[in-house]
BAFI-3210 file (N, C-alpha, C; in Angstrom, 3 decimals, decimal comma, padded with zeros to 6 digits):
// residues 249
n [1|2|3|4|5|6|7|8|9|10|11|12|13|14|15|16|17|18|19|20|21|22|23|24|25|26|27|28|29|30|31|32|33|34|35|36|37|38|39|40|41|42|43|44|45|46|47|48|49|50|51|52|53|54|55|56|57|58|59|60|61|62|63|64|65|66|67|68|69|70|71|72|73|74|75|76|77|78|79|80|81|82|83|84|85|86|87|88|89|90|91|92|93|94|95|96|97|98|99|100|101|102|103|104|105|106|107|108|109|110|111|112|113|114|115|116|117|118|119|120|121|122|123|124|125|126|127|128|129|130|131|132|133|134|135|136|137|138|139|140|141|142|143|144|145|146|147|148|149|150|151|152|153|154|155|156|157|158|159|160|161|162|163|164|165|166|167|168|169|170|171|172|173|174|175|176|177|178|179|180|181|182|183|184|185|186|187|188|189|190|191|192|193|194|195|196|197|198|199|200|201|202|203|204|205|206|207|208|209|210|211|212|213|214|215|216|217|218|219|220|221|222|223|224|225|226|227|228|229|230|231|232|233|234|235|236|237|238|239|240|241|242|243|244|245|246|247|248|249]
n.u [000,841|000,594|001,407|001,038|001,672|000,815|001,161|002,463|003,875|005,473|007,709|008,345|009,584|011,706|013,092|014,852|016,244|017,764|019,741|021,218|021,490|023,491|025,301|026,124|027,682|029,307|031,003|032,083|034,294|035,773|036,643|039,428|042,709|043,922|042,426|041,039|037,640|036,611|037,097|035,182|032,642|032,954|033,008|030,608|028,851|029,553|028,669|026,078|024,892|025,662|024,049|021,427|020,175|019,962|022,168|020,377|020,742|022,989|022,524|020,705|018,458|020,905|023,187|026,394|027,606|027,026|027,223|027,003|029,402|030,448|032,910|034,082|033,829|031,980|028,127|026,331|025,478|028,019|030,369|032,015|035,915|038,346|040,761|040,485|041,384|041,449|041,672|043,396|041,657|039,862|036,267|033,458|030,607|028,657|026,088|023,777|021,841|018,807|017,421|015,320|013,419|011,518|011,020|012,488|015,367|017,115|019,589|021,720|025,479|027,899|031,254|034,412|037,665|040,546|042,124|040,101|039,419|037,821|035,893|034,746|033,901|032,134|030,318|029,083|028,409|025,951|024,792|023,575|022,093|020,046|018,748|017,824|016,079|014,384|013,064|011,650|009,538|008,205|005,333|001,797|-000,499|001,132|002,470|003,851|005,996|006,785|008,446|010,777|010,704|012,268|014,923|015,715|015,310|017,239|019,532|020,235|020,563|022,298|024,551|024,712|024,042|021,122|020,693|018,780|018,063|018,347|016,100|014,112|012,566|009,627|009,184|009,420|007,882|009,344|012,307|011,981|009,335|006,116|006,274|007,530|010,102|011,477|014,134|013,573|011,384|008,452|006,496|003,464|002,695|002,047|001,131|-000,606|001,026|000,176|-000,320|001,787|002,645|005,832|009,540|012,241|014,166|016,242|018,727|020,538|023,809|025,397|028,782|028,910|027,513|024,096|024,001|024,301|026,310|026,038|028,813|030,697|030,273|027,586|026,433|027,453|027,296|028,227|029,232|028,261|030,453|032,878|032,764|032,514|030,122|027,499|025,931|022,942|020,741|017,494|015,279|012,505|009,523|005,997|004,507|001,612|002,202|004,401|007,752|009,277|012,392|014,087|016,012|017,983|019,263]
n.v [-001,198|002,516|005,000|008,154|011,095|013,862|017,361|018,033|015,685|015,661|017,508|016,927|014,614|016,187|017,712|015,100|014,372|016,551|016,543|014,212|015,908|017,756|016,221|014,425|016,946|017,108|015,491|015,294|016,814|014,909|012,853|011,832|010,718|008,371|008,138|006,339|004,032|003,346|005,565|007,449|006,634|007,152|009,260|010,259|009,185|010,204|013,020|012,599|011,534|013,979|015,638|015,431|012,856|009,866|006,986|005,518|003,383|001,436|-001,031|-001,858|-004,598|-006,360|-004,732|-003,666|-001,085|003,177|004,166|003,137|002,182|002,386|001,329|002,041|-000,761|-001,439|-001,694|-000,762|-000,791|-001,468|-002,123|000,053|000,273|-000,198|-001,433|-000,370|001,561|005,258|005,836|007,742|008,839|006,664|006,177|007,153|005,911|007,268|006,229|007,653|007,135|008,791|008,749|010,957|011,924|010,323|009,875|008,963|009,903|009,554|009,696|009,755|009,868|010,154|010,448|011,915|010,868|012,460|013,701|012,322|009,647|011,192|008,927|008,133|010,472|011,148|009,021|009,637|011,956|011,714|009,997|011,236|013,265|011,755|010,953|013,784|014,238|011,982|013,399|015,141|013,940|013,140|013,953|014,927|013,234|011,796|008,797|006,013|004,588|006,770|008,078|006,107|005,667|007,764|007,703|005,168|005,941|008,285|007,265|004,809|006,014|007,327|005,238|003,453|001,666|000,658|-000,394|-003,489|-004,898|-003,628|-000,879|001,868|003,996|003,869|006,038|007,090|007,086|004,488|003,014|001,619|001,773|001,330|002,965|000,249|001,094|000,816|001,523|001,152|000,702|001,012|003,805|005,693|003,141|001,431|002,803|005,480|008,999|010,855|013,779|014,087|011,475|010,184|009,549|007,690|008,266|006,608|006,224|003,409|003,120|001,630|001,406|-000,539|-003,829|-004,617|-006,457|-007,390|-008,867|-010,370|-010,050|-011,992|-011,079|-010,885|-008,607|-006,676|-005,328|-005,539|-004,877|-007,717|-007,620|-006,416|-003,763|-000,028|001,963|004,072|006,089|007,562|009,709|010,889|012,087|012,304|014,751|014,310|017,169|019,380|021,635|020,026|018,534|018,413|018,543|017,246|016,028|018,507|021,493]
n.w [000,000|-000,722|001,031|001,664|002,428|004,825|004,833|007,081|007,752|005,903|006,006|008,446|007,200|005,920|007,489|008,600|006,575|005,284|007,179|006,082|003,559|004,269|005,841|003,402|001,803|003,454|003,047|000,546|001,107|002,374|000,924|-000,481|-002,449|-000,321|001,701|004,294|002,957|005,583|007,397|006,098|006,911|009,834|009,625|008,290|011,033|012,970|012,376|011,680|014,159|015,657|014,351|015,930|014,904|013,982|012,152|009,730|008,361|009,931|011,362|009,836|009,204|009,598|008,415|008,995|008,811|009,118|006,327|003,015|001,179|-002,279|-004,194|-007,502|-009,261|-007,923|-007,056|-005,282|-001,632|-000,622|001,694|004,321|004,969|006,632|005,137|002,769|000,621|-001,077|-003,910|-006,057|-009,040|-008,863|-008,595|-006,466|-004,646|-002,200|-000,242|001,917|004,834|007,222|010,457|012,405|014,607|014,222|011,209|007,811|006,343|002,782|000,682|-002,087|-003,587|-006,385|-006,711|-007,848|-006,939|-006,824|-009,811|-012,525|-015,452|-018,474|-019,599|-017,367|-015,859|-017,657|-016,858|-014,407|-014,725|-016,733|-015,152|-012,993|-014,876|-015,493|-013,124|-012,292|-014,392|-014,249|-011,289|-012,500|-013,693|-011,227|-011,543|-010,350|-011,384|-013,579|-014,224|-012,447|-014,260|-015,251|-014,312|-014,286|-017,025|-017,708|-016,774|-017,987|-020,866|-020,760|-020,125|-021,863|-024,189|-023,931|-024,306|-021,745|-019,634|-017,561|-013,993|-013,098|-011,076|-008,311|-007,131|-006,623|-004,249|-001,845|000,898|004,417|007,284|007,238|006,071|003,848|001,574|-000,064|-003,240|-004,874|-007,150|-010,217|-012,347|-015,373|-017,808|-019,332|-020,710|-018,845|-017,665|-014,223|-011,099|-010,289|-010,166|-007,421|-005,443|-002,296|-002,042|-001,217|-002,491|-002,545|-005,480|-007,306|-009,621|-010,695|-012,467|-015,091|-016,974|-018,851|-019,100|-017,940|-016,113|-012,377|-009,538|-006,082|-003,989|-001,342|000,921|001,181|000,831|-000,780|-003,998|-007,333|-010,534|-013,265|-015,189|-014,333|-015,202|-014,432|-012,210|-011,320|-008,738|-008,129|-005,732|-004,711|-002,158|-002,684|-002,596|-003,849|-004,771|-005,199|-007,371|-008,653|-008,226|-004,942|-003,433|-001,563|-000,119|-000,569|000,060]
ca.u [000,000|001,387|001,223|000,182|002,022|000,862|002,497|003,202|004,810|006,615|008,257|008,996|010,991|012,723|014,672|015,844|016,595|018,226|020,499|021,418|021,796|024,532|026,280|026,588|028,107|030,683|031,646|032,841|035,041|036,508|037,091|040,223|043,529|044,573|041,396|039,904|036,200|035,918|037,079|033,990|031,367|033,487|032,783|029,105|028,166|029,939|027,738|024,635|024,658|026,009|022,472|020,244|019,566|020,136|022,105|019,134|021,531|023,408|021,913|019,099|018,829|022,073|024,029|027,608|027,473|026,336|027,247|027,123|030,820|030,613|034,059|034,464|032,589|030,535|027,182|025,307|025,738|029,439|030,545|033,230|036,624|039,854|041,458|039,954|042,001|040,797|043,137|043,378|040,943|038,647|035,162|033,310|029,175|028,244|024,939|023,604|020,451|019,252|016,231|014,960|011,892|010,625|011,068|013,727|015,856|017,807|020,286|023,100|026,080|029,302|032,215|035,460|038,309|041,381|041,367|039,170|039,048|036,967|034,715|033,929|033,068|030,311|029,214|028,850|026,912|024,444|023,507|022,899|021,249|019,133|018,203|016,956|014,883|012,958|012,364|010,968|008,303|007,301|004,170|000,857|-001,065|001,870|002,696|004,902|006,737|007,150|009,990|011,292|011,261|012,941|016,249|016,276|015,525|018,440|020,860|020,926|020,838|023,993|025,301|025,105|022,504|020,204|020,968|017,777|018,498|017,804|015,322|014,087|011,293|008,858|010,228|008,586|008,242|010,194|013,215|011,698|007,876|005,644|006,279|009,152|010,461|012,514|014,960|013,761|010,059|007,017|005,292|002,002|002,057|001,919|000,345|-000,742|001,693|-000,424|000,100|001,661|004,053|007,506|009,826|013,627|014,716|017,829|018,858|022,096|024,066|026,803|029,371|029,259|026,155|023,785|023,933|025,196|026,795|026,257|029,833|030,212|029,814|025,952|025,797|028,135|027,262|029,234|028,709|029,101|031,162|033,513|032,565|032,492|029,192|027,657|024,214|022,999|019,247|017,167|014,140|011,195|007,832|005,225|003,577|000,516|003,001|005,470|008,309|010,082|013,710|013,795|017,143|018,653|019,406]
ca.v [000,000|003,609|005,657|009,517|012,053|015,085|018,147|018,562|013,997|015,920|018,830|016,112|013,703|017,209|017,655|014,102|014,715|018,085|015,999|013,666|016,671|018,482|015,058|014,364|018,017|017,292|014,142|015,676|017,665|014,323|012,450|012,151|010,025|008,169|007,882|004,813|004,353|003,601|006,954|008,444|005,957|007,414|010,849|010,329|008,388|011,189|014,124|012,539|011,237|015,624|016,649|014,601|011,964|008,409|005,972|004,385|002,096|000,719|-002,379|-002,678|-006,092|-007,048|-004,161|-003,256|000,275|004,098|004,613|002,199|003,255|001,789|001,950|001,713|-001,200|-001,615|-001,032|-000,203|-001,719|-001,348|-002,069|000,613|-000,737|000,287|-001,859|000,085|003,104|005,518|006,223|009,180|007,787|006,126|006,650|006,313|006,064|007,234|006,772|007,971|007,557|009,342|009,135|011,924|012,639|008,857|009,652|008,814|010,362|008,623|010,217|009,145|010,856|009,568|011,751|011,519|010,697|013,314|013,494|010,760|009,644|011,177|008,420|008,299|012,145|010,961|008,055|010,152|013,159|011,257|009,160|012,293|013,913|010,654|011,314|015,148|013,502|010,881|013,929|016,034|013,285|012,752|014,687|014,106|012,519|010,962|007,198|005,437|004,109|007,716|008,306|004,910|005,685|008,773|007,130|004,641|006,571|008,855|006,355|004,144|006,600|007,393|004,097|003,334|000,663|000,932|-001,627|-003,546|-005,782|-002,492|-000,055|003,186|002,813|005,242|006,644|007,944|006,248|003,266|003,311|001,427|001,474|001,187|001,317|000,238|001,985|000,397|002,951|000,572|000,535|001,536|004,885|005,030|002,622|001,794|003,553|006,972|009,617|011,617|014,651|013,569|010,413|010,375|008,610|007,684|007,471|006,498|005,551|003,003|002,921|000,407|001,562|-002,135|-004,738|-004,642|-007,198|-007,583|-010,206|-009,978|-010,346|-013,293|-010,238|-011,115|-007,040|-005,689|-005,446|-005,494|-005,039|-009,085|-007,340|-005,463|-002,120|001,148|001,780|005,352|006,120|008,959|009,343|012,142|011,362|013,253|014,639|014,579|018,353|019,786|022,206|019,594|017,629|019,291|017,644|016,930|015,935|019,523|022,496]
ca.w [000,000|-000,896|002,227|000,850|003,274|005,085|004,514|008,292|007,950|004,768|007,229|009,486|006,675|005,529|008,873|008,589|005,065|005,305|007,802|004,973|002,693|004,800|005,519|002,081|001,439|004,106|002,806|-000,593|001,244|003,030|-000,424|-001,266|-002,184|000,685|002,444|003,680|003,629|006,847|007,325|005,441|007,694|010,416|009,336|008,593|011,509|014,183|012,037|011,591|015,462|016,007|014,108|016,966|014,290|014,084|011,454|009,240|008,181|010,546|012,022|009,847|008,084|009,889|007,658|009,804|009,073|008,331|004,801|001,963|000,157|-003,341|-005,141|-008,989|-010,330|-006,600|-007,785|-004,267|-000,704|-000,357|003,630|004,731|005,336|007,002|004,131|001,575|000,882|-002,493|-004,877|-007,428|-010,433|-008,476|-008,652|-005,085|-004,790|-001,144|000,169|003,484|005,496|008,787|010,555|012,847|015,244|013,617|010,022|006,831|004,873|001,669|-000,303|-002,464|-004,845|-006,637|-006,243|-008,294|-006,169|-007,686|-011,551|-013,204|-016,705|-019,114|-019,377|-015,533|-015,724|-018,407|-016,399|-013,290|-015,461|-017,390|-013,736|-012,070|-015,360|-015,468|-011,921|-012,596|-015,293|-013,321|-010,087|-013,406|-014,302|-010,558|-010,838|-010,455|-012,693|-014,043|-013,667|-011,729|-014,713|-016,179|-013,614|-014,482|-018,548|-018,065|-016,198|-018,980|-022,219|-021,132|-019,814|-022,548|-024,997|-023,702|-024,394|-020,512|-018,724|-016,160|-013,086|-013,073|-010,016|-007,358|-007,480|-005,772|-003,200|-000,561|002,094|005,794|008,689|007,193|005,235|002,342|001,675|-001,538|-004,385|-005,635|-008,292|-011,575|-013,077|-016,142|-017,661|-020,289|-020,221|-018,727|-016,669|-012,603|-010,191|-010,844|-008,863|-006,399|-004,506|-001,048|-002,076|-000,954|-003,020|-002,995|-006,433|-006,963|-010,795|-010,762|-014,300|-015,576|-017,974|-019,152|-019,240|-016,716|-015,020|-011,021|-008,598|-004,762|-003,588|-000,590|002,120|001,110|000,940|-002,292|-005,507|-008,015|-012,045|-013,567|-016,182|-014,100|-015,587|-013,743|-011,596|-010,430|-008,203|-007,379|-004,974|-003,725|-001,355|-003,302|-002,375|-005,191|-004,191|-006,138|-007,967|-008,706|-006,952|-004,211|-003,376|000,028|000,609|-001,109|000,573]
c.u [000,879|000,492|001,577|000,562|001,338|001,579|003,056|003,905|006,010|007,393|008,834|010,224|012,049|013,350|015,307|016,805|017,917|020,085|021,597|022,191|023,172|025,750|027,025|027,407|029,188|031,656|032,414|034,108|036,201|037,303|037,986|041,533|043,701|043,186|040,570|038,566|035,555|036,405|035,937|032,774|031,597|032,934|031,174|028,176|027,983|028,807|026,415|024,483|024,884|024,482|021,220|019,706|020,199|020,649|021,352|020,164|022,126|022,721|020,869|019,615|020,105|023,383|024,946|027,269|026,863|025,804|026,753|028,682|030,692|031,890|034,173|033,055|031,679|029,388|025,936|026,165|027,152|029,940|032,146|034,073|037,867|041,004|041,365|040,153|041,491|042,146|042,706|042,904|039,784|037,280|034,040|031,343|029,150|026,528|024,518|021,829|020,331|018,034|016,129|013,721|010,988|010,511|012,181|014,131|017,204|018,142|021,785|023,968|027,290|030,262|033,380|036,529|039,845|040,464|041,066|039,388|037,990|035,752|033,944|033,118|031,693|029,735|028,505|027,681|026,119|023,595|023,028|022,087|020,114|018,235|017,107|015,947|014,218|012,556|011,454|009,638|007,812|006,115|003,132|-000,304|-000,290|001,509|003,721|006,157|007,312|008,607|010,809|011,831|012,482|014,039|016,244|016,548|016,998|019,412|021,250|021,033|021,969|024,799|026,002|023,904|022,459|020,462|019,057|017,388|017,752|016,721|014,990|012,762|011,094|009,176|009,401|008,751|009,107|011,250|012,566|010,424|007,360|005,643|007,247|009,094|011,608|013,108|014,681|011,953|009,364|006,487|004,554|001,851|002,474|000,986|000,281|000,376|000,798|000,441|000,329|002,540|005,318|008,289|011,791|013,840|016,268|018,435|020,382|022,217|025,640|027,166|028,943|027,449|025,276|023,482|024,866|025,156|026,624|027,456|029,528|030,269|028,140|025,449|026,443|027,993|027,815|028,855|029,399|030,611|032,704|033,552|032,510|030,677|029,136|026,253|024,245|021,451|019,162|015,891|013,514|009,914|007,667|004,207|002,509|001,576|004,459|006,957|008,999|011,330|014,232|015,688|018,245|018,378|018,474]
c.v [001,252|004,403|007,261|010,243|012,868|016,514|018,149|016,953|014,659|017,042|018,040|015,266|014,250|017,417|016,825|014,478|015,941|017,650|014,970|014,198|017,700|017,317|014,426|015,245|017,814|016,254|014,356|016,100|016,110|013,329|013,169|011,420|009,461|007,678|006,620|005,055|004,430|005,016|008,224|007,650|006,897|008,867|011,169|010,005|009,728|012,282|013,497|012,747|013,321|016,253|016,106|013,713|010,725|007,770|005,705|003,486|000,996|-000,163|-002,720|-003,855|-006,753|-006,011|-003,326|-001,597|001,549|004,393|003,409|003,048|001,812|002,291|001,514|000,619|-001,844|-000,832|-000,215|-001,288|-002,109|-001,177|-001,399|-000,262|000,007|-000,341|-001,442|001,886|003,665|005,781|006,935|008,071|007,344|007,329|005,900|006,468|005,867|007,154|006,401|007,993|007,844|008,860|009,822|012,119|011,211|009,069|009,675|009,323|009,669|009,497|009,648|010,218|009,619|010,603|010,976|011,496|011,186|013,189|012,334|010,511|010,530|010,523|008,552|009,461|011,662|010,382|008,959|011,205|012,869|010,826|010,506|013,062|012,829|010,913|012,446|014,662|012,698|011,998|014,733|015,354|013,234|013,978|014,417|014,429|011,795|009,568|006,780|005,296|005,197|008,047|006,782|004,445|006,677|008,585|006,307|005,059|007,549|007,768|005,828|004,911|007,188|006,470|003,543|002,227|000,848|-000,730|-002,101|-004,395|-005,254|-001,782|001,217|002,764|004,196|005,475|007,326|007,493|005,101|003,529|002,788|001,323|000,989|002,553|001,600|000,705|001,958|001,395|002,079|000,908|001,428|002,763|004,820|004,462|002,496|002,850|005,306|007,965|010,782|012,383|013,693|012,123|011,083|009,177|009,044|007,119|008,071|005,469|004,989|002,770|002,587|001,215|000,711|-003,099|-003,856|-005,120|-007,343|-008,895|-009,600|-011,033|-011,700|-012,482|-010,817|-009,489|-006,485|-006,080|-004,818|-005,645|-006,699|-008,603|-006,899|-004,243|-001,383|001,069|003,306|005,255|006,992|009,042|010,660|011,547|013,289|013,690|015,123|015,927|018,622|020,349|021,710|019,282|018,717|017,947|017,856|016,896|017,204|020,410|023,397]
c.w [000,000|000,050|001,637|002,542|003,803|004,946|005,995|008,399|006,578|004,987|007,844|008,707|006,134|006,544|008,405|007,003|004,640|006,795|006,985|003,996|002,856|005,075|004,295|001,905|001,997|003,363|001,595|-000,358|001,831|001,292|-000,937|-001,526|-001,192|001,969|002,859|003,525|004,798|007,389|007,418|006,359|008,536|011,022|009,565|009,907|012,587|013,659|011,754|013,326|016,436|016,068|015,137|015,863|014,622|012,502|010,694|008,886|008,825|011,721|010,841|008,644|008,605|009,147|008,788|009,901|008,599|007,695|004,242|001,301|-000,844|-004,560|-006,653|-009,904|-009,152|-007,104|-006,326|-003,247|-000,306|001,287|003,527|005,680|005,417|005,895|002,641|001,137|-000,751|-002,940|-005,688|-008,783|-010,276|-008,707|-007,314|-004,897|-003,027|-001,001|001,577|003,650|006,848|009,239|012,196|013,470|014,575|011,874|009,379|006,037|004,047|000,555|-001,087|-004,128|-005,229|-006,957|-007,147|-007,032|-006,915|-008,854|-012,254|-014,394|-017,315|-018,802|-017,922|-015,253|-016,419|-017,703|-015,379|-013,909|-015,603|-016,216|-013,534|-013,075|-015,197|-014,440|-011,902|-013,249|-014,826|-012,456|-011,424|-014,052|-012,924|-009,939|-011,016|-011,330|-013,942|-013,374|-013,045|-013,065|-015,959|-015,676|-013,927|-016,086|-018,691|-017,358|-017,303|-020,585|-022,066|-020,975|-021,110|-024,333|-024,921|-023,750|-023,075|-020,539|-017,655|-015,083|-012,966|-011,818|-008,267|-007,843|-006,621|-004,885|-002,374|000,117|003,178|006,609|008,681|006,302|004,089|002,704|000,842|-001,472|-004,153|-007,082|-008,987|-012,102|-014,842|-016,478|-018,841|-019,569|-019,937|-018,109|-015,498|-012,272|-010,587|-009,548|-008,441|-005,248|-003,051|-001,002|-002,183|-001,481|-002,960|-004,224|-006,414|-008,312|-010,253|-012,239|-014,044|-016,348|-018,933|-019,411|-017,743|-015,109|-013,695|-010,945|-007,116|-004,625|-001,968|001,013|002,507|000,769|-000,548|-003,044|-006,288|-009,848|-012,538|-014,365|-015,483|-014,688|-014,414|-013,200|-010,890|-010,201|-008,260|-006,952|-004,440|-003,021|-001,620|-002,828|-003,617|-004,586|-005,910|-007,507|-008,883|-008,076|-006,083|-003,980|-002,133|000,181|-000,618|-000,474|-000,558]
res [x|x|x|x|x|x|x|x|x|x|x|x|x|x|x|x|x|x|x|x|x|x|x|x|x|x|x|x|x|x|x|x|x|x|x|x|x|x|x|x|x|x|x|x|x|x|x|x|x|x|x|x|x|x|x|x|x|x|x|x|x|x|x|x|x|x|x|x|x|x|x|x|x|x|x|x|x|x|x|x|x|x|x|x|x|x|x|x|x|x|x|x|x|x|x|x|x|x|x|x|x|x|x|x|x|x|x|x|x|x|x|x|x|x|x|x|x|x|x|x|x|x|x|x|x|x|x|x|x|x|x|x|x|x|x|x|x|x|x|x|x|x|x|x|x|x|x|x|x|x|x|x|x|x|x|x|x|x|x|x|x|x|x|x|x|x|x|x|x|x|x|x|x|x|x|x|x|x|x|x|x|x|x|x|x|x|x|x|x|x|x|x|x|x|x|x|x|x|x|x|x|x|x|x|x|x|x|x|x|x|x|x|x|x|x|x|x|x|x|x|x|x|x|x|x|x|x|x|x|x|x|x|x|x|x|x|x|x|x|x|x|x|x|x|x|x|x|x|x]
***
């Protein structure tokens, strides 16, 4: 069942959110050569726990910590690791959740780590243009699977693929809710989007095929191909006027 916000439950998941949104910001600044990830959990865990929020991540499902740090061809779900130092090139996919006063916020970026290739710059652009383009369909009287065309018509028109494995998903009192939400999919159809849904989307895109492997953590994924791998997630409300972007300053 899709649980249809209040504006004063969509005030409440913007604190958490806005907690998310400043953590993220810092975290750019920590990215950089030399760094492990656990470093960046490290970082996030001390400033979320600073803003009076809470982790969403850590514990739930059995997941070790904070962040998720996804390096190179990690496609999501990446467990920070004192053995896991970045190196100039890399390409690193953070994503952070908080939750606040009983509600969630879900955000995620990929950050170059020094100077990158070329290609990596594209992969990283198109995800995050991909992204803009799905929050630009979630309005209402659209469909569910309008935000779900518009991550794949750009992606792979960029000669990229859409991870079809994950998906994006509701967000409020729980970290994941209904629906779920394919970065893959036909116009038109699903659920109609109505004023008052909160949604984390969160397009993932392969350099390479699309297909993943969960590594033998049980948690990292990884492109089969070994290709490159970038996310990027905002946690959306669908308003009368069109989306607002919750986890952005």
């Amino acid at each position: 069942m899709i649980i249809l916000k209040s504006l004063q439950e969509i005030e409440k998941i913007r604190k958490a959110c806005l907690v998310v949104a400043d953590a993220l910001e810092g975290l750019r600044e920590v990215v950089r050569p030399g760094v492990t990830t656990r470093a960046l959990d490290e970082y996030a865990e001390k400033f979320i726990i600073a803003a009076g929020a809470i982790p969403a991540f850590k514990g739930y499902r059995g997941y070790p910590c904070s962040i998720c740090s996804s390096l190179n061809d990690q496609v999501v779900h990446g467990i920070p690791s004192r053995e896991i130092v970045l190196r100039e090139g890399d390409i690193i996919s953070i994503d952070v959740g908080a939750v606040l006063e009983g509600f969630y916020g879900d955000a995620a970026v990929t950050l170059p780590v020094g100077r990158i290739s070329p290609e990596s710059e594209r992969l990283i652009r198109v995800t995050e243009e991909s992204l803009n383009r799905a929050i630009e369909a979630a309005r209402p009287g659209n469909r569910l699977f309008d935000i779900s065309h518009a991550v794949q018509s750009h992606v792979e028109g960029q000669g990229f693929s859409v991870v079809r494995d994950f998906v994006g998903h509701g967000i409020g009192r729980n970290l994941h809710e209904e629906p779920q939400i394919p970065n893959f999919g036909p116009p038109g159809r699903g659920p109609s989007i109505r004023e008052g849904m909160v949604l984390a989307i969160e397009p993932m895109v392969n350099a390479g095929e699309s297909a993943t492997v969960i590594k033998e953590d049980s948690w990292t994924a990884v492109t089969a191909d070994g290709s490159l791998s970038a996310h990027f997630e905002h946690t959306v409300a669908v308003m009368a006027d069109g989306p607002w972007i919750l986890t952005k300053r």
